[in-house]
DRENKOLSE-574513 format. One line per 3 residues: number of its first residue (from 1); their letters; for each residue z, y, x of N, C-alpha, C, O. Coordinates in nm, 3 decimals, decimal comma. Atoms other than C-alpha are relative to their C-alpha. Example, Ala and Ser with C-alpha at 12.3 -4.5 7.8 and 13.67 -1.06 7.14 Angstrom:
residues 2
1	as	0,000/-0,119/0,089/0,780/-0,450/1,230/0,000/0,120/0,090/0,066/0,118/0,194 | -0,006/-0,119/-0,082/0,714/-0,106/1,367/0,073/0,109/-0,077/0,090/0,220/-0,026
END
This chain:
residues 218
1	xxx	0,000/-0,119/0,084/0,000/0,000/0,000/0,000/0,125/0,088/0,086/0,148/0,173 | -0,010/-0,128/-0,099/-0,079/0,320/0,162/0,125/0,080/-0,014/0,209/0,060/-0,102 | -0,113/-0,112/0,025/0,165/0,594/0,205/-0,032/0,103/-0,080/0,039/0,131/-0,177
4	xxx	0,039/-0,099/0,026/-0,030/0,872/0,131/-0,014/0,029/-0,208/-0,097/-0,044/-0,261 | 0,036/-0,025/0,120/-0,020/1,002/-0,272/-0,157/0,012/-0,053/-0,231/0,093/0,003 | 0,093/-0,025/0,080/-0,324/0,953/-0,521/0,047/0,142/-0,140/0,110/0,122/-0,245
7	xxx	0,014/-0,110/0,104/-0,331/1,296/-0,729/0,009/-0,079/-0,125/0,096/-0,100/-0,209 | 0,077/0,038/0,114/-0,565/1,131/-0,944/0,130/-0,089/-0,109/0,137/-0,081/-0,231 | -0,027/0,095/0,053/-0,319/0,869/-1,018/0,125/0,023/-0,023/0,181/-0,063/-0,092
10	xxx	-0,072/-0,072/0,013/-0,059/1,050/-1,019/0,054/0,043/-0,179/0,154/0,020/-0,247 | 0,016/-0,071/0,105/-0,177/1,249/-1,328/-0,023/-0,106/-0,121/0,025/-0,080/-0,231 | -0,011/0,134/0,071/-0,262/0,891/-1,497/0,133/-0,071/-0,034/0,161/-0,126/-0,141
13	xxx	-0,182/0,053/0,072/0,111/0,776/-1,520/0,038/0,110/-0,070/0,098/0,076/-0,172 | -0,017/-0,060/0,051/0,155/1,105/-1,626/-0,033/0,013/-0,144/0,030/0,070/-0,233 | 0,020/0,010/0,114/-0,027/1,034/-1,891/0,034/-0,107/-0,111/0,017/-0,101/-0,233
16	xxx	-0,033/0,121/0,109/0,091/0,710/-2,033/0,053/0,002/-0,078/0,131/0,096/-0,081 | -0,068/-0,056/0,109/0,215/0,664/-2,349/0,086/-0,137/0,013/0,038/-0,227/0,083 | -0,100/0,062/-0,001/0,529/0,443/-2,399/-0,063/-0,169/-0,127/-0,075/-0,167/-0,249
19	xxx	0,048/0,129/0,028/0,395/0,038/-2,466/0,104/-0,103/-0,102/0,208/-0,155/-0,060 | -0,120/0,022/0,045/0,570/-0,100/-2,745/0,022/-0,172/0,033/0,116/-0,235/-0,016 | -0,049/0,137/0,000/0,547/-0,465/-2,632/0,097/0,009/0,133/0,185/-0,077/0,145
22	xxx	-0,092/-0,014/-0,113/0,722/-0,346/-2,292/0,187/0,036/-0,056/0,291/0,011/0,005 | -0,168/-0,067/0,022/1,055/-0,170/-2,524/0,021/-0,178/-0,030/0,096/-0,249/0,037 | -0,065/0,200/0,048/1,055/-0,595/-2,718/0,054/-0,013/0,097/0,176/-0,027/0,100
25	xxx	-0,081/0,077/-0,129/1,095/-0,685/-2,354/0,116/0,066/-0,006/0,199/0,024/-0,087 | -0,152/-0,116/-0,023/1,385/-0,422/-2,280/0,057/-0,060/-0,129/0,164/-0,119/-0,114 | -0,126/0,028/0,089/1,519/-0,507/-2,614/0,073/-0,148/0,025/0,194/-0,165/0,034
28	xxx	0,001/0,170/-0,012/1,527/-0,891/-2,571/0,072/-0,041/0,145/0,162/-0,125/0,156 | -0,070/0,078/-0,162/1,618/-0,943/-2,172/0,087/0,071/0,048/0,163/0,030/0,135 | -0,091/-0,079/-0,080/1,799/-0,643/-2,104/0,078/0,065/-0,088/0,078/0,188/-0,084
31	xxx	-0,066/-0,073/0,093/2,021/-0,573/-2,381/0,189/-0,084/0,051/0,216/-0,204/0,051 | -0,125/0,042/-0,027/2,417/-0,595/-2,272/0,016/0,015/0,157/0,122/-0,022/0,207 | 0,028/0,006/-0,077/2,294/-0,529/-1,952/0,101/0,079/0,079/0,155/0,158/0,003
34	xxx	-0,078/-0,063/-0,153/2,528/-0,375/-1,576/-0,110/0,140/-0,030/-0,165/0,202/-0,122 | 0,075/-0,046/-0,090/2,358/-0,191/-1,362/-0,143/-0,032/-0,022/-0,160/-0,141/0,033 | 0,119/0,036/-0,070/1,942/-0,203/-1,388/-0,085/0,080/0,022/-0,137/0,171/-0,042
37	xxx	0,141/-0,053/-0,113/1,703/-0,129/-1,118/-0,133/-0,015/-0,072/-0,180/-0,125/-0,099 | 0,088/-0,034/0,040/1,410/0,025/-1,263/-0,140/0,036/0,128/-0,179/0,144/0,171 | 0,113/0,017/-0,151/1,121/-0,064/-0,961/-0,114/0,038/-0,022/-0,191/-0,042/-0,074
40	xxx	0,154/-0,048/0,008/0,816/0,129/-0,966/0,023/0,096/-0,137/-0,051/0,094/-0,235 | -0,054/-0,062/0,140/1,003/0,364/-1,228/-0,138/0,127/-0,043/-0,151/0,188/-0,149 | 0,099/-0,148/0,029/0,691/0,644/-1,194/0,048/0,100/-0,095/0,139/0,164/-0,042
43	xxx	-0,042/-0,113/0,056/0,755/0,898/-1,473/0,144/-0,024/-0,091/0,210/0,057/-0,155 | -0,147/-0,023/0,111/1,063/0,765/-1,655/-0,034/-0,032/-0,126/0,018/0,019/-0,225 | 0,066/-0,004/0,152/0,846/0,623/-1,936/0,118/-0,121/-0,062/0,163/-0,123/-0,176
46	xxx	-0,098/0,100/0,092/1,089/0,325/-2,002/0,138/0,022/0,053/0,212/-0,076/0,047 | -0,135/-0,105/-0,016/1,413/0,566/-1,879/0,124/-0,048/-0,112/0,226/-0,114/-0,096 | -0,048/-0,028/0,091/1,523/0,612/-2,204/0,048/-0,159/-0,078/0,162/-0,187/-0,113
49	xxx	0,029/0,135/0,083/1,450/0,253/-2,375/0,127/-0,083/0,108/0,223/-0,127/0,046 | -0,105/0,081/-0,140/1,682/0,074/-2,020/0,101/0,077/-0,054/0,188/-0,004/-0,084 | -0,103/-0,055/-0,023/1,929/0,327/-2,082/0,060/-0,020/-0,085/0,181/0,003/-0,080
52	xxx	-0,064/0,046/0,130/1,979/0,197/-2,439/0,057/-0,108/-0,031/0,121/-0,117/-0,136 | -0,012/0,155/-0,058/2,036/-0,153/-2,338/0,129/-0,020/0,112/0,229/-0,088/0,090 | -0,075/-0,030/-0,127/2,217/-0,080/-1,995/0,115/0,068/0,002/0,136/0,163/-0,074
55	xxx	-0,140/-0,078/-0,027/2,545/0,029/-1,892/-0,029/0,101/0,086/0,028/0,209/0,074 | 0,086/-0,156/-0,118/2,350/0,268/-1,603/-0,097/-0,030/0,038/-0,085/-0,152/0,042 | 0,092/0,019/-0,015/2,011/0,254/-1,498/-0,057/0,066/0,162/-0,079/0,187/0,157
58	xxx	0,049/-0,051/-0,149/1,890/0,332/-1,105/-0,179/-0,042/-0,018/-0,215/-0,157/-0,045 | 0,133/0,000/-0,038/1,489/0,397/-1,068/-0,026/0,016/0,130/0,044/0,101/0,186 | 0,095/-0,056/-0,088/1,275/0,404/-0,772/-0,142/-0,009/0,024/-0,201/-0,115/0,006
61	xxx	0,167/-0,025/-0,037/0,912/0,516/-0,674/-0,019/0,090/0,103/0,062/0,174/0,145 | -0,003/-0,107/-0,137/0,748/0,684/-0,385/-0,060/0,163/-0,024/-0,048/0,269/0,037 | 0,034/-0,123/0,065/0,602/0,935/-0,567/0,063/0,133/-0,049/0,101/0,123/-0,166
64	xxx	-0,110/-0,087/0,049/0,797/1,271/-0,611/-0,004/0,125/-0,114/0,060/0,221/-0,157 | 0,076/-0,114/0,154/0,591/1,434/-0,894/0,068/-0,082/-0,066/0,175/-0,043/-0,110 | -0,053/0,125/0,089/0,674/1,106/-1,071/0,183/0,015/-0,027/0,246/0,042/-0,130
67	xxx	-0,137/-0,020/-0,029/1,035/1,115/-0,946/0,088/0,106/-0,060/0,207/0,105/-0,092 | -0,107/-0,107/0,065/1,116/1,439/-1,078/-0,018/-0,024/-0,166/0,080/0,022/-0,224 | 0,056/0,039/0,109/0,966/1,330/-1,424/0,108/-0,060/-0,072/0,145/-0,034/-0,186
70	xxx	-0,064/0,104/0,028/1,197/1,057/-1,421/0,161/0,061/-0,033/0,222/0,030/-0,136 | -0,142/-0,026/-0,001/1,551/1,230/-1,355/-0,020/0,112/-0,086/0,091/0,162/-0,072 | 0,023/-0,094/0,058/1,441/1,521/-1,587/0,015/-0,081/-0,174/0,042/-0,029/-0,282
73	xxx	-0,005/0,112/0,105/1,433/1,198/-1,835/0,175/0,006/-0,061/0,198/-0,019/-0,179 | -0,121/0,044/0,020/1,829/1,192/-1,829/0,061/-0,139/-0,024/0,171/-0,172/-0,070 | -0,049/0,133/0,040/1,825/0,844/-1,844/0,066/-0,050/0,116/0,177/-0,099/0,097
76	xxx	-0,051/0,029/-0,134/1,896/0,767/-1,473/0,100/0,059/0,051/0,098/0,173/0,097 | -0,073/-0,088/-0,146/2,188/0,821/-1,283/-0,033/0,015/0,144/0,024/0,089/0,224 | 0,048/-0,046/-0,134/1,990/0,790/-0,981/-0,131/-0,030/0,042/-0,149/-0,146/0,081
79	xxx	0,128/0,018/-0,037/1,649/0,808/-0,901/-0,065/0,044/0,154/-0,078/0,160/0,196 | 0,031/-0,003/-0,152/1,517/0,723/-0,521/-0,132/-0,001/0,039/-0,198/-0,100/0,009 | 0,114/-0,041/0,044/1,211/0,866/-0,455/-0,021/-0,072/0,163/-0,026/0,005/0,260
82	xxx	0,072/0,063/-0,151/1,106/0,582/-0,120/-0,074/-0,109/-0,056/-0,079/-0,130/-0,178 | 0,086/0,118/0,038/0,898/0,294/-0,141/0,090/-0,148/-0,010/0,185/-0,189/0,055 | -0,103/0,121/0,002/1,014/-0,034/-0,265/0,034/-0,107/0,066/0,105/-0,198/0,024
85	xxx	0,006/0,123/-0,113/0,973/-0,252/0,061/0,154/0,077/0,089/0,220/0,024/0,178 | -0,105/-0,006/-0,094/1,256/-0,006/0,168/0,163/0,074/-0,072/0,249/0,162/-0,059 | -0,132/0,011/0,142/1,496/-0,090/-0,147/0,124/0,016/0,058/0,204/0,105/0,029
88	xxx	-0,121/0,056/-0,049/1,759/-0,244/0,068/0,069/0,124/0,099/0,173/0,081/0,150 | -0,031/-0,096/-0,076/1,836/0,088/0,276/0,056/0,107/-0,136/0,108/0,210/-0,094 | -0,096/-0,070/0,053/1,985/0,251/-0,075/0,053/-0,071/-0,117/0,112/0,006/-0,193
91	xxx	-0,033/0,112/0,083/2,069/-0,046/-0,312/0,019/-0,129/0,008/-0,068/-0,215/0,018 | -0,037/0,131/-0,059/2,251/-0,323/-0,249/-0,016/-0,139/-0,108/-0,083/-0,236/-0,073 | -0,033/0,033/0,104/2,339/-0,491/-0,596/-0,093/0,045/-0,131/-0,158/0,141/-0,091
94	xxx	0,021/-0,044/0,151/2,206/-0,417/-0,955/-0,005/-0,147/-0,093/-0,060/-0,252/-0,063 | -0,023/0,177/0,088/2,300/-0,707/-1,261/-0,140/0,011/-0,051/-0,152/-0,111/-0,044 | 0,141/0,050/-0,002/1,908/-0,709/-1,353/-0,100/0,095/0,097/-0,056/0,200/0,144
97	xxx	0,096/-0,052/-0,051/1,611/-0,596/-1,186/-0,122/0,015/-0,109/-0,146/-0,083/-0,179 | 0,104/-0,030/0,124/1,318/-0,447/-1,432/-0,139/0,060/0,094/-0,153/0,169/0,149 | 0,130/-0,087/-0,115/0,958/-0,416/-1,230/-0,125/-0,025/-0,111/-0,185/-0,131/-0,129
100	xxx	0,128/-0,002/0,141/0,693/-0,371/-1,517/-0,097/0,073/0,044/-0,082/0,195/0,057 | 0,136/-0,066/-0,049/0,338/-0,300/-1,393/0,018/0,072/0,141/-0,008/0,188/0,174 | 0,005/-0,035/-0,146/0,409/-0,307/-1,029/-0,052/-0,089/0,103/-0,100/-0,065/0,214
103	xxx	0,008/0,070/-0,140/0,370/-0,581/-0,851/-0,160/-0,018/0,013/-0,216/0,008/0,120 | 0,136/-0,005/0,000/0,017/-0,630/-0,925/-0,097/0,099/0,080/-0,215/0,079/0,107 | 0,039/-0,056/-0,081/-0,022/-0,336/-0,727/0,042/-0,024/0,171/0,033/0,048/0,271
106	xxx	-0,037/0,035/-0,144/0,096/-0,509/-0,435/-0,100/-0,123/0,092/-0,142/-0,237/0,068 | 0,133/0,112/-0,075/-0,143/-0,667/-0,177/0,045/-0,162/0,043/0,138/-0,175/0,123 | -0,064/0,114/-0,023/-0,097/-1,056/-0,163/0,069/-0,033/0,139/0,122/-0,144/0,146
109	xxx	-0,048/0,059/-0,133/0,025/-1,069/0,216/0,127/0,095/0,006/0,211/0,075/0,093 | -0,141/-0,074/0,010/0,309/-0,797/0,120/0,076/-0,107/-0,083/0,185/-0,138/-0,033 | -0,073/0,026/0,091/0,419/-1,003/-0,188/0,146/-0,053/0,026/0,256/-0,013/-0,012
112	xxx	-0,098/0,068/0,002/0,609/-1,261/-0,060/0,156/0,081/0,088/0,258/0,016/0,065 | -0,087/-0,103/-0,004/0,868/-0,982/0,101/0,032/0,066/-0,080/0,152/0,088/-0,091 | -0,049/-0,084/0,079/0,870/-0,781/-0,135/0,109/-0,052/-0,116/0,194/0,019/-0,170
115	xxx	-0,051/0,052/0,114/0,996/-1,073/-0,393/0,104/0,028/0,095/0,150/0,142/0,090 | -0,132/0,024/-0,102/1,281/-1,149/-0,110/0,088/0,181/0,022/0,198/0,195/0,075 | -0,098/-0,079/0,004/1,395/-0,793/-0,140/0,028/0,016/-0,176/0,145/0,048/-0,190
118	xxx	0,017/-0,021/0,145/1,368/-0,763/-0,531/0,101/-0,109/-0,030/0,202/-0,087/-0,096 | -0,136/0,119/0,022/1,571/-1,120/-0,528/0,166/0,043/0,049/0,281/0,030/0,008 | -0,150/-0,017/-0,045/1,799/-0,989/-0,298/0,114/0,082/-0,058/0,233/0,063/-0,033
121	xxx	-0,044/-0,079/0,133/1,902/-0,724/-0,578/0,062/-0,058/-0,091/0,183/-0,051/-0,115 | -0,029/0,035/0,164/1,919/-0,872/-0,883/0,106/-0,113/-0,004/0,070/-0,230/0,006 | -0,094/0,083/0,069/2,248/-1,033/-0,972/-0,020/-0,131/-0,082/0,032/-0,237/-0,047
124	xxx	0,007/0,087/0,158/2,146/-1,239/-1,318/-0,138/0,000/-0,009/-0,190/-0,108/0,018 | 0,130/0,017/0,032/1,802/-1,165/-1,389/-0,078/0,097/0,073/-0,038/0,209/0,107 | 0,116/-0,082/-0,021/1,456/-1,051/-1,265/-0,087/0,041/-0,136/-0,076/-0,045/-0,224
127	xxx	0,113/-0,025/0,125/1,210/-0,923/-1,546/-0,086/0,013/0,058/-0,047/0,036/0,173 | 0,115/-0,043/-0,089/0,835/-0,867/-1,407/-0,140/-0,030/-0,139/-0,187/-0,132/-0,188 | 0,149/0,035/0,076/0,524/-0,809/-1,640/-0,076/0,042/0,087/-0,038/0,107/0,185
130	xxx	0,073/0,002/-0,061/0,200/-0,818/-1,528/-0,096/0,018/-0,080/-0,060/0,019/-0,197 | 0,071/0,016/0,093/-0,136/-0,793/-1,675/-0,104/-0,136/0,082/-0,160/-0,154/0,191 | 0,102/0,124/0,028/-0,332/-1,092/-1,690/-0,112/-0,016/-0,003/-0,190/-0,027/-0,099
133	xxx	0,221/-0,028/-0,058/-0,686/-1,085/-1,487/-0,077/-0,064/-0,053/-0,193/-0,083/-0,015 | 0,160/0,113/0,047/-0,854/-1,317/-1,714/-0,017/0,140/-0,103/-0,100/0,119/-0,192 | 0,030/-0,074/0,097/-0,856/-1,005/-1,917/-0,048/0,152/0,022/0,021/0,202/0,110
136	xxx	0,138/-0,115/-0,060/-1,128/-0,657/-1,880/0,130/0,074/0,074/0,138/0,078/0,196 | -0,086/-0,155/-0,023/-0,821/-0,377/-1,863/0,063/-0,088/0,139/0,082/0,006/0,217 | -0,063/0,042/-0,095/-0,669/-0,586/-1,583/-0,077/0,059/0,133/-0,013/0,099/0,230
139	xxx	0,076/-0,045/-0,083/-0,961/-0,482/-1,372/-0,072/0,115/-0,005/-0,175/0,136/0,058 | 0,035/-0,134/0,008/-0,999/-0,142/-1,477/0,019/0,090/0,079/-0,056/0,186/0,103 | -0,083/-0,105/-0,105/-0,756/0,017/-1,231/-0,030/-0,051/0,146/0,004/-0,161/0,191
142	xxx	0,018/0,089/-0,172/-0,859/-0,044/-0,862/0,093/0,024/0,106/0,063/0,024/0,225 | -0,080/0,009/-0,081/-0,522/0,000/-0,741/0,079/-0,171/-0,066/0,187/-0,200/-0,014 | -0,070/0,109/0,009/-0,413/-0,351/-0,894/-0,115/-0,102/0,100/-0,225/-0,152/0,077
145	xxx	0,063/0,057/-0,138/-0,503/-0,509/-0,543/0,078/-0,182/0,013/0,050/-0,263/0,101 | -0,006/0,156/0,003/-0,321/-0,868/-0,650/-0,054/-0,085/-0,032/-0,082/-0,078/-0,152 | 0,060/0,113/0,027/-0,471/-1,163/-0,655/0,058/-0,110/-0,025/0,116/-0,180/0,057
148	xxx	-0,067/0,133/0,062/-0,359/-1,428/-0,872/-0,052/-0,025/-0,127/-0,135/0,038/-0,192 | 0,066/0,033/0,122/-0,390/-1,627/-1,153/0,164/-0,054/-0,064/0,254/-0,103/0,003 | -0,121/0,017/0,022/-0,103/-1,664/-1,426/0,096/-0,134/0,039/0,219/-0,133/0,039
151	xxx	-0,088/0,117/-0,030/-0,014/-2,041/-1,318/0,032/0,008/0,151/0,149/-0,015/0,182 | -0,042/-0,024/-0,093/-0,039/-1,977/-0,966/0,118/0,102/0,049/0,180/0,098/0,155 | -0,109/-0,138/-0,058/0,198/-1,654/-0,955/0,170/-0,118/-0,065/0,277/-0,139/-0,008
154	xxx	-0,091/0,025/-0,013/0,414/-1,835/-1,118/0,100/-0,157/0,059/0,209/-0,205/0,033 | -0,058/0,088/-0,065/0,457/-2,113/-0,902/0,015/0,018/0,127/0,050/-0,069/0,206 | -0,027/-0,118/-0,137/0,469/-1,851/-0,611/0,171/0,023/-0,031/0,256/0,002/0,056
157	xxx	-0,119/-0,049/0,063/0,790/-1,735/-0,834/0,070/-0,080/0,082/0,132/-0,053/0,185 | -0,112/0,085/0,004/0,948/-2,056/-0,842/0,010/-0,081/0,144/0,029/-0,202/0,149 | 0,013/0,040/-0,143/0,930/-2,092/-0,440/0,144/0,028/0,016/0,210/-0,019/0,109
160	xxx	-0,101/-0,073/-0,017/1,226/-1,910/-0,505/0,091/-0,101/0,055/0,060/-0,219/0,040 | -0,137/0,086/-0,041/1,601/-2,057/-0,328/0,092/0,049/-0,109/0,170/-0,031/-0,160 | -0,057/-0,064/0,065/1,747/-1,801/-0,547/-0,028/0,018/-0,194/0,053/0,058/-0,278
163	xxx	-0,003/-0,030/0,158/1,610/-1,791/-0,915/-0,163/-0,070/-0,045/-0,267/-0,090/0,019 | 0,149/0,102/0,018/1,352/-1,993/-1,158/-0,077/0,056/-0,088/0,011/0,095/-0,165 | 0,078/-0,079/0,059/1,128/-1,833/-1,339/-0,086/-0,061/-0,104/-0,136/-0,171/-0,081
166	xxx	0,062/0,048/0,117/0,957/-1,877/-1,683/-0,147/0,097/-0,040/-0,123/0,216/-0,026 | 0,097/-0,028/0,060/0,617/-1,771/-1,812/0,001/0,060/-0,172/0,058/-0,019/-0,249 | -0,004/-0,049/0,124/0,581/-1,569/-2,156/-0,120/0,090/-0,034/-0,157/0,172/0,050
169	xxx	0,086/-0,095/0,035/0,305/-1,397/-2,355/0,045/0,107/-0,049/0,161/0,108/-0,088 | -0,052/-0,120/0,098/0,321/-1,048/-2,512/-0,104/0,041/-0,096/-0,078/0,124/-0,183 | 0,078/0,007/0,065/0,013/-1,071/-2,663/-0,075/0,179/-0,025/-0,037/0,252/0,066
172	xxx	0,078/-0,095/-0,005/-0,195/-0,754/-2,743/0,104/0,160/-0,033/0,200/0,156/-0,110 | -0,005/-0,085/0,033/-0,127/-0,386/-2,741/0,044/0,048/-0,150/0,011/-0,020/-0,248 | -0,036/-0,036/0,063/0,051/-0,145/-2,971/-0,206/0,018/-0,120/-0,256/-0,033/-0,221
175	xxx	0,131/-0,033/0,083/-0,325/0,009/-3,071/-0,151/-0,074/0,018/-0,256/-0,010/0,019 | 0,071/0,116/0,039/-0,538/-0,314/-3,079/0,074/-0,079/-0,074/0,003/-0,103/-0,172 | -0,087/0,054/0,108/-0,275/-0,503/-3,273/-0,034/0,037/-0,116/-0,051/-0,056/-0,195
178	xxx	-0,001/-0,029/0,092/-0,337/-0,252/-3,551/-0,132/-0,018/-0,060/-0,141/-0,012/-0,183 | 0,071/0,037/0,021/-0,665/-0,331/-3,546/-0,025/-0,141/-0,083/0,013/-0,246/-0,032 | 0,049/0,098/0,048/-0,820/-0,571/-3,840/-0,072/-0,176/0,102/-0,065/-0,298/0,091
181	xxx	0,068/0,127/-0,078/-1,013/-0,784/-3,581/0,083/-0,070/0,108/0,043/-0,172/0,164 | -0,076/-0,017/-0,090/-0,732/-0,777/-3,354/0,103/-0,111/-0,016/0,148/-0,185/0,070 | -0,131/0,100/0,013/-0,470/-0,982/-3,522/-0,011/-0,117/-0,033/0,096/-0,178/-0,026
184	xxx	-0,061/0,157/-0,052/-0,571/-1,357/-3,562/-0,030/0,016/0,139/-0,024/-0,103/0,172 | 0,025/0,007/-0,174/-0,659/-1,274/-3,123/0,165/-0,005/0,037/0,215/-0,088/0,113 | -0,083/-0,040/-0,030/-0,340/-1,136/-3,125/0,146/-0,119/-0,039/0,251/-0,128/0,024
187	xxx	-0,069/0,084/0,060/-0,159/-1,399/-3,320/0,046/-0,125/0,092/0,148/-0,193/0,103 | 0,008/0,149/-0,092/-0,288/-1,664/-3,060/0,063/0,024/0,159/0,111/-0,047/0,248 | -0,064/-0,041/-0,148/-0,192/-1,441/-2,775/0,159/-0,006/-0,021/0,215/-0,093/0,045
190	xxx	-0,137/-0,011/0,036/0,146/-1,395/-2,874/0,071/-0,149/-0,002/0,191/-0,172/-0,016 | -0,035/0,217/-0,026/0,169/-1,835/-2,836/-0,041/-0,018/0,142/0,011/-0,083/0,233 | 0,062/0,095/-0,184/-0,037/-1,876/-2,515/-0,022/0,121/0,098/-0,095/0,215/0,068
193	xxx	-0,022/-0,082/-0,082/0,022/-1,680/-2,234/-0,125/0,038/0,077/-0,139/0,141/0,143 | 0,141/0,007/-0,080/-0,344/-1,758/-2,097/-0,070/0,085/-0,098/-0,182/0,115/-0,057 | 0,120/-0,075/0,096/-0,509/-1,555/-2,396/0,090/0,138/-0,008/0,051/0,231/-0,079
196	xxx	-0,108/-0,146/0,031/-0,204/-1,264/-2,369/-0,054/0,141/0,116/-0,043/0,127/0,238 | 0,025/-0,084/-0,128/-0,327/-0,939/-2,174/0,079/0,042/0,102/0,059/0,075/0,219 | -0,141/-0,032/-0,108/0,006/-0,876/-2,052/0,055/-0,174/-0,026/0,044/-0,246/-0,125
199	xxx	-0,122/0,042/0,108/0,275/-1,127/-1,983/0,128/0,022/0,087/0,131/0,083/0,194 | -0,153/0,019/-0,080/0,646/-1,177/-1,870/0,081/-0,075/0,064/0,174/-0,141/0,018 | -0,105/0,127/-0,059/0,787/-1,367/-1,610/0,142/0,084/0,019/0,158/0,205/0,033
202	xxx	-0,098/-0,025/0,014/1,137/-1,378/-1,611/0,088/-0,094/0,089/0,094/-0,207/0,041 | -0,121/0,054/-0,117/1,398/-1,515/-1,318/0,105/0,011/-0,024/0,158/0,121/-0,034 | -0,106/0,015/0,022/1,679/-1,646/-1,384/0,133/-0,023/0,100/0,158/-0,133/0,051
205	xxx	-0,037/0,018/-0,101/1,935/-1,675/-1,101/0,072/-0,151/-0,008/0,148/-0,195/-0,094 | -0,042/0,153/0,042/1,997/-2,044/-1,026/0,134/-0,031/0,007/0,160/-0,010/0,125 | -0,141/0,069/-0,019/2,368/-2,178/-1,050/0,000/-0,031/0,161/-0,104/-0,067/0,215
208	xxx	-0,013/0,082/-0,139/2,496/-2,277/-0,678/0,033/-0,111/-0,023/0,102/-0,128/-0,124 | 0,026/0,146/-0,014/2,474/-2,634/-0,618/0,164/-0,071/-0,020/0,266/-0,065/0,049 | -0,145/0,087/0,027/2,752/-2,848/-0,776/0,087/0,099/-0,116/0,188/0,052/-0,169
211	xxx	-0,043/-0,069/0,099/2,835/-2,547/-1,023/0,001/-0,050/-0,154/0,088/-0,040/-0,240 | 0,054/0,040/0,151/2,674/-2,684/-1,330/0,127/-0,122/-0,016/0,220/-0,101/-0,093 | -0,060/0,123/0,002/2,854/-3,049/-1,272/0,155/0,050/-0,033/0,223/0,001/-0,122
214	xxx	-0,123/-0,074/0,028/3,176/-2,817/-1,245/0,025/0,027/-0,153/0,109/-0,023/-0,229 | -0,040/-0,079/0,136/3,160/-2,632/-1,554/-0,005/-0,102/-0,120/0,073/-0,097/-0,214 | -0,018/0,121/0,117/3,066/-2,957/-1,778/0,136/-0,053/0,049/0,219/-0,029/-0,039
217	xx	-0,147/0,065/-0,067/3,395/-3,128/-1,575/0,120/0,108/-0,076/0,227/0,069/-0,123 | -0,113/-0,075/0,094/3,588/-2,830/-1,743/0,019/0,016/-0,148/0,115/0,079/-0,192
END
C-alpha cells in the first residue's frame, strides 16, 4: 500500500453513504460489545452505528482528511490517524476488532502480517467483510489489489493458532434489494455466500487447549 494520499479517493469515502447490510452486521456481532477497534475507520461512516453496540470505540486510518471526519463523528474516543501494519505501536488490546472493506485493499504478500497484527488485538472476536470478486462492483475500484476467492480466503483465515473463522452472506445492497428484479437474486444471496456481493467472515477466538474439557468437567 503506498504511503502517499489519493485525493481522488479521498473524496470517494467522503462520499459514501452508510450500507445498511454493514449496521445488521454491527447489530448482530457487535452488540454488548468492550472496547472495538474500528480498522480502516476512513470517515466515521459506521462511528455512530459501533458506538451503539460498544462500550467505547477506537478507529484508525492513514488518512487525515478522513481522520478528522471521523472524531468530528463523536463516536470515537480515539481516532489514530497511522497505517494499520503499525497498529501495535498505539493499541495493545480491544474485545472485538471491526475491519469492513479493508482488507481487500491489501496486497496478498502484506496479508498474512497484517492478519497477525489484527489477531494480535482482538480479544473475542474478529469481524471482516469483503466484497466478493465473482461479482462486477468488486472490480470497480482499482485499489482492491487482493486476490482471492471466497473459499480460499477463508481457509487462509483458518491458518489461524489463534481464532476460527466462519463464512456468511449479506446478500445484496440497501438500493438493489428494493429493486423488483432484485429480490428472488437477493433472496438466494442472502443463503449462499458464493452468489452474495458482500460477505462476512467472522473469527472467533479459539478456547486454549484443555479449556473446553475443563468447563464440561465443571
Amino acid at each position: 500500500m503506498a504511503e502517499g494520499i489519493d485525493g481522488e479517493l479521498t473524496r470517494r469515502y467522503l462520499d459514501r453513504e452508510v450500507d445498511g447490510r454493514i449496521v445488521a452486521v454491527i447489530d448482530r456481532e457487535l452488540d454488548g460489545a468492550g472496547l472495538v477497534l474500528d480498522v480502516g475507520c476512513g470517515s466515521g461512516l459506521y462511528g455512530p452505528y459501533l458506538r451503539r453496540r460498544a462500550a467505547a470505540v477506537t478507529g484508525i486510518d492513514h488518512d487525515p482528511a478522513l481522520c478528522g471526519h471521523a472524531r468530528a463523528t463523536g463516536a470515537y474516543e480515539r481516532v489514530i490517524c497511522d497505517r494499520v501494519e503499525r497498529l501495535l505501536d498505539h493499541v495493545t488490546a480491544a474485545d472485538v476488532v471491526f475491519c469492513s472493506e479493508f482488507v481487500e485493499h491489501v496486497p496478498n504478500r502484506e496479508l498474512p502480517a497484517l492478519l497477525e497484527v489484527l489477531e494480535a488485538v482482538a480479544g473475542r472476536k474478529l469481524v471482516v467483510t469483503v466484497p466478493n470478486r465473482l461479482s462486477p462492483h468488486a472490480h470497480m475500484d482499482p485499489t482492491h489489489v487482493l486476490r482471492y476467492r471466497l473459499g480460499s480466503l477463508l481457509r487462509q483465515l483458518n491458518r489461524s493458532r489463534r481464532f476460527t473463522y466462519t463464512l456468511h452472506p449479506l446478500g445484496f445492497a440497501d438500493t438493489y434489494r428494493r429493486r423488483l428484479w432484485c429480490r428472488p437474486l437477493d433472496a438466494a444471496a442472502r443463503r449462499v455466500a458464493l452468489l452474495s456481493p458482500t460477505v462476512l467472515y467472522v473469527g472467533r477466538r479459539r478456547e486454549p487447549a484443555g479449556a473446553a474439557g475443563a468447563a464440561r468437567r465443571r
